[in-house]
KEPA-196814 format. One record per residue (C-alpha): x negated, z negated, y; residue number from 1. Coordinates in Angstrom, 2 decimals. Layout:
BEGIN
X, Z, Y, NUM;
...
***
This chain:
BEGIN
19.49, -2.12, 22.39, 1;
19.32, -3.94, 25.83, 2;
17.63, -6.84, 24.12, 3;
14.54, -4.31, 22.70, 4;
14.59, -2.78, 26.13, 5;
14.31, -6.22, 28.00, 6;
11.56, -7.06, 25.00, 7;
9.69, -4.07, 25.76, 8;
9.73, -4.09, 29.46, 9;
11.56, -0.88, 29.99, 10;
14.34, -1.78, 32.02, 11;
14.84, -1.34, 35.75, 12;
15.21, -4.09, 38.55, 13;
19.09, -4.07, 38.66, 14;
19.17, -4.39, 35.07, 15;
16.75, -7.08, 34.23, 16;
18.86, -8.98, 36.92, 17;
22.06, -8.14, 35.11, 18;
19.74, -8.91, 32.05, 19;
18.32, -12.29, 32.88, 20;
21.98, -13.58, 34.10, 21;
23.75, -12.64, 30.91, 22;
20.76, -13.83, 28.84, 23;
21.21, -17.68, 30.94, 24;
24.65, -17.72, 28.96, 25;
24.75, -15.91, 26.17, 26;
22.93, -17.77, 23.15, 27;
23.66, -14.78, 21.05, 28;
21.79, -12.21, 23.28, 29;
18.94, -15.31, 23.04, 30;
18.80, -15.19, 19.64, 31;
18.43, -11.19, 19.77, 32;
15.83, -11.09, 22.55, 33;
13.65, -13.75, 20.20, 34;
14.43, -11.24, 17.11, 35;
12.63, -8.32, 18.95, 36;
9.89, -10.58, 20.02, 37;
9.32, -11.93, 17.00, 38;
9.37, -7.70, 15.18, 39;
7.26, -6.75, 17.88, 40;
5.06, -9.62, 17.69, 41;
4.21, -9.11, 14.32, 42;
2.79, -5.53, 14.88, 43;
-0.41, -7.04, 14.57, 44;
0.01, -10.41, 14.84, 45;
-1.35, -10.22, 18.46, 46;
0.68, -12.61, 20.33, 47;
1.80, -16.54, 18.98, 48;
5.66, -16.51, 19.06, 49;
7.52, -18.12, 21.92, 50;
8.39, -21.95, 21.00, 51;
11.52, -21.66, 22.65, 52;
14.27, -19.15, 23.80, 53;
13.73, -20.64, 27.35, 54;
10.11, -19.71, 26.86, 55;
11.01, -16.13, 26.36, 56;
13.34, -15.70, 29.15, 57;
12.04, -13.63, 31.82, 58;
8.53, -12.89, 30.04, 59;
8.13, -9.45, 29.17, 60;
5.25, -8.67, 26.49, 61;
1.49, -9.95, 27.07, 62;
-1.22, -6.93, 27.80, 63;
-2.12, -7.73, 23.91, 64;
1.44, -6.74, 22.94, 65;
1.70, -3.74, 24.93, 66;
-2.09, -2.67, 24.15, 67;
-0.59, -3.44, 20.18, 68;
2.84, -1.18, 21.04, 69;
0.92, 1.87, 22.39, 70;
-1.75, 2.15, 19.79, 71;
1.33, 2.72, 17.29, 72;
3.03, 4.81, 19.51, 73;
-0.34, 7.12, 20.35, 74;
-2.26, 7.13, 17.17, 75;
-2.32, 10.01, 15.88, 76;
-0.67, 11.52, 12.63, 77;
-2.86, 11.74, 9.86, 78;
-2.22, 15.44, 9.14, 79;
-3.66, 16.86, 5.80, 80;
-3.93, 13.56, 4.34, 81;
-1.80, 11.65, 1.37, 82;
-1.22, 7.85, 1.06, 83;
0.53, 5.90, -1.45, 84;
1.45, 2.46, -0.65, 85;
1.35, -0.25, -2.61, 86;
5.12, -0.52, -2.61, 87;
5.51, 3.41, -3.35, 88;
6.02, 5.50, -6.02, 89;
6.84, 4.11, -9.65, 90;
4.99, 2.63, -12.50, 91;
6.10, 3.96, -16.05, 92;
5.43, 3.09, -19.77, 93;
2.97, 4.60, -21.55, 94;
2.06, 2.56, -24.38, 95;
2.63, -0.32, -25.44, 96;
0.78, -2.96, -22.71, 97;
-0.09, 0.18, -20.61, 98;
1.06, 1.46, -17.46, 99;
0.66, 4.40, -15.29, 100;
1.35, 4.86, -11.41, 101;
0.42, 8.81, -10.44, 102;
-1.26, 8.60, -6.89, 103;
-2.18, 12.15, -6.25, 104;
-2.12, 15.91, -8.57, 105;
-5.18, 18.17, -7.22, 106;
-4.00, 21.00, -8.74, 107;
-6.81, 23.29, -7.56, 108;
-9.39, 21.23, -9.32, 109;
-6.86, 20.20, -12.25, 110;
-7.31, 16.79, -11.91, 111;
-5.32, 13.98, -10.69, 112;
-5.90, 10.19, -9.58, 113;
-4.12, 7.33, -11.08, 114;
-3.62, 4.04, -11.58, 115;
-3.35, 2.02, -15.20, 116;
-2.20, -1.71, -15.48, 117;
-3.39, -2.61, -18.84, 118;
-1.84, -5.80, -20.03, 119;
-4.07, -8.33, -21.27, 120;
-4.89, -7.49, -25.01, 121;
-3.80, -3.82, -24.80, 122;
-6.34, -0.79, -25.33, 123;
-6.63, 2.90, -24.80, 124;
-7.74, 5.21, -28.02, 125;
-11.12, 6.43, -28.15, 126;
-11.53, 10.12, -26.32, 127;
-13.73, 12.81, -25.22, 128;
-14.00, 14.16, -21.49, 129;
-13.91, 18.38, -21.34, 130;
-14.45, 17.18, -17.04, 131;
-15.87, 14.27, -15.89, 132;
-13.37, 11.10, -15.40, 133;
-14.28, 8.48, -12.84, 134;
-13.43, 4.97, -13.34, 135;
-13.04, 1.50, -10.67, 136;
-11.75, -1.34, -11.93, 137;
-9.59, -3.19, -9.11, 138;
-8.31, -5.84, -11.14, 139;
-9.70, -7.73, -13.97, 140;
-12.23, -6.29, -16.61, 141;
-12.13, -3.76, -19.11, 142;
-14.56, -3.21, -22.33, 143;
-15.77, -0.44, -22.89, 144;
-17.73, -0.06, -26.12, 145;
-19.59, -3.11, -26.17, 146;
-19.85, -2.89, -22.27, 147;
-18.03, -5.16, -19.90, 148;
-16.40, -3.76, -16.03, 149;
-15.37, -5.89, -13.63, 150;
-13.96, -5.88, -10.70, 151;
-15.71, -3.30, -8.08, 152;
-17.12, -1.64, -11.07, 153;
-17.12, 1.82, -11.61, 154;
-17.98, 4.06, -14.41, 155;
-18.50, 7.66, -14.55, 156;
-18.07, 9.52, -18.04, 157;
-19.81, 13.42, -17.30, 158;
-18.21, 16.34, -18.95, 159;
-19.26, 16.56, -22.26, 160;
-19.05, 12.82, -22.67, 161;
-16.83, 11.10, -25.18, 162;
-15.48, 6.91, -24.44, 163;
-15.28, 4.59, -27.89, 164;
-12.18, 2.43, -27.35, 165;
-11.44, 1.14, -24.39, 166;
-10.27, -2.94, -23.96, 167;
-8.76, -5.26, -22.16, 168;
-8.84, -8.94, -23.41, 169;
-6.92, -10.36, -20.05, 170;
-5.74, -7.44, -18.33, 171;
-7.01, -4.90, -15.70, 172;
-5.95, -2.69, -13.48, 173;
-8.05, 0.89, -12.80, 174;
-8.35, 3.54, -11.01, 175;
-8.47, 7.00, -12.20, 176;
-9.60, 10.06, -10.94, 177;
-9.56, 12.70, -14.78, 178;
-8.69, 16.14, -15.83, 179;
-5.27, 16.72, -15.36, 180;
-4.79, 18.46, -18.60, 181;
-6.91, 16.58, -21.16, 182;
-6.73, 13.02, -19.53, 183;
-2.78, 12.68, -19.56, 184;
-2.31, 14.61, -22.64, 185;
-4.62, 12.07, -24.49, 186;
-3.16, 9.43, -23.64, 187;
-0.10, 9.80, -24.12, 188;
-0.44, 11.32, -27.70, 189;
-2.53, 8.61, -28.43, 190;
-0.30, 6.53, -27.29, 191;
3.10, 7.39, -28.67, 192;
4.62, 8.24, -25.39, 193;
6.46, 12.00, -24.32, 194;
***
């Protein structure tokens, strides 16, 4: 903890003294102080790393560290808002070569946004759209009909509307935003899955 402290800048005369004196002989407490400047560093990548432990000793953070350090610490919460990471929630099976990742269930306006990996030669049954389903491809292309999307594409089918087969020769990922009851229910009973 003393080593974040002395990183960050927060401790008091006496104990940066104490500090720096223990730090001159202690290669362990070295190795900790360059830990925490190297974590805080990479915030934002705002500040090149020391090249030595002798560079870090008695340096507390630049301005562009501290400026880096306080935005986190002030911005404010995103209240009322969802994210999904990359790294977050799960992808599951829904066919063979197809994959779904749920980002977000608007239950109000029964629909839902989602993600599909389709693996390269794997296609989705033809269907018809009771609400309108928007479409972006993100990663490779998808046929639809006799109609090619690529990436940044996007393709809106209206309510009403019905989609011939959809293809992917080499893969794709997409993003959907469909009826929740409809969309889902399609798929996966045209697809075999429960």
């Amino acid at each position: 903890i003393l080593a974040a402290e002395y990183v960050l800048g927060t401790l008091g005369d006496a104990e940066r003294a104490e500090f720096l004196e223990r730090l001159n002989l202690d290669p362990d407490l070295r190795y900790r102080v360059g830990h925490w400047q190297d974590l805080l560093t990479s915030i934002d990548r705002v500040t090149s790393e020391p090249t030595s432990c002798n560079e870090a000793v008695g340096v507390g953070p630049s301005p562009d560290l501290w400026d880096a350090i306080n935005a986190r610490i002030t911005a404010p919460e995103l209240t009322d808002t969802v994210s999904v990471r990359a790294a977050e929630g799960s992808w599951r099976r829904i066919g063979p070569g197809v994959q779904i990742k749920t980002l977000h269930v608007h239950k109000a306006e029964r629909v839902h946004s989602f993600l599909l990996r389709l693996a390269p030669g794997s296609s989705l049954p033809a269907h018809a759209h009771q609400q309108a389903e928007e479409c972006l491809v993100l990663e490779g292309e998808i046929d639809i009909g006799a109609r090619r999307f690529g990436v940044g594409d996007f393709h809106l089918a209206l309510a009403g509307s019905h989609h011939p087969v959809i293809r992917s020769e080499h893969g794709a990922l997409i993003y959907l935003r469909a009826e929740r009851r409809g969309a889902l229910s399609w798929l996966l009973s045209m697809l075999g899955s429960h």
